[in-house]
C-alpha positions in Angstrom: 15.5 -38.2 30.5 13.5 -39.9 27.6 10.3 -39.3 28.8 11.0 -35.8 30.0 12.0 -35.2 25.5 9.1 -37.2 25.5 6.8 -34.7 27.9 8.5 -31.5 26.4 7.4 -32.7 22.8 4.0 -33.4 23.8 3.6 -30.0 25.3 4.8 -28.2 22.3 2.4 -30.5 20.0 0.1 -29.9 22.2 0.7 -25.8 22.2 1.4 -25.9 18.6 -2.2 -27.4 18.3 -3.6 -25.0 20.3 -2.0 -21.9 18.3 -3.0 -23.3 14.9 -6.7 -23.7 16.3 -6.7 -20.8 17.2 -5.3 -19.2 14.0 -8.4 -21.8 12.2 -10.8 -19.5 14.5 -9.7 -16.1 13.6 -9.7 -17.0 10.1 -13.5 -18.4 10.0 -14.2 -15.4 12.2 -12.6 -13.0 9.4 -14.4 -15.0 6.8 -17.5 -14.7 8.6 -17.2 -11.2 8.8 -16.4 -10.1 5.4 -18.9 -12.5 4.0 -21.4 -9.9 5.9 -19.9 -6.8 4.5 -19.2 -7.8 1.2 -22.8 -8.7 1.2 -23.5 -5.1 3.0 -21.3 -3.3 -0.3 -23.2 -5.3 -2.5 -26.5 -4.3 -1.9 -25.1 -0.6 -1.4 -23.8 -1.0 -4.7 -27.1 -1.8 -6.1 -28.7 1.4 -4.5 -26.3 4.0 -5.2 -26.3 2.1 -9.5 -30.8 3.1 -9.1 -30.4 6.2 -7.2 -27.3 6.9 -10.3 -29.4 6.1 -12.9 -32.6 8.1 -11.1 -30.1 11.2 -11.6 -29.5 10.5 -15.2 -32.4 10.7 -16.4 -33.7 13.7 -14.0 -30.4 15.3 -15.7 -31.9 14.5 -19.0 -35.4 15.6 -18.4 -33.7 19.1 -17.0 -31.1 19.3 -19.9 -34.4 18.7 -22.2 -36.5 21.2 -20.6 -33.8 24.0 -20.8 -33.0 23.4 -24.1 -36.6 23.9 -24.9 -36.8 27.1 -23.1 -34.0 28.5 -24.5 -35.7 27.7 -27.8 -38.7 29.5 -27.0 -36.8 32.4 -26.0 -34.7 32.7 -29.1 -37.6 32.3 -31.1 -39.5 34.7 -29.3 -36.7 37.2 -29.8 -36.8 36.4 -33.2 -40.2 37.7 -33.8 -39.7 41.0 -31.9 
């Protein structure tokens, strides 16, 4: 009966072994993985911050160019 204990404890080491390798597997896998897209979000992040500040200053240059229109105009109303 001893060695039978002894046989059923093995197994479940054994199984229990098993399980926790393959928890150790999922993990490096899910590691793995969002190593990649955190690296993915990074460089995204670095595009959308040029292409952001591209638009601010093409906002700028627009706001710039109106306001000097506008200008122009009222000044040419002025002197009609």
């Amino acid at each position: 009966m001893a060695n039978k204990n002894q046989n059923n404890n093995e197994n479940n080491e054994s199984i229990d072994l098993y399980a926790l390798e393959s928890k150790v597997d999922q993990l490096i896998e899910t590691v793995s993985r969002l190593t990649v897209e955190n690296e993915a979000l990074r460089q995204q992040q670095g595009t959308l911050a040029i292409e952001r500040a591209d638009l601010i200053e093409k906002t700028e240059l627009a706001r710039t160019r109106v306001e000097a229109m506008i200008s122009r105009l009222k000044s040419m109303e002025a002197h009609s």
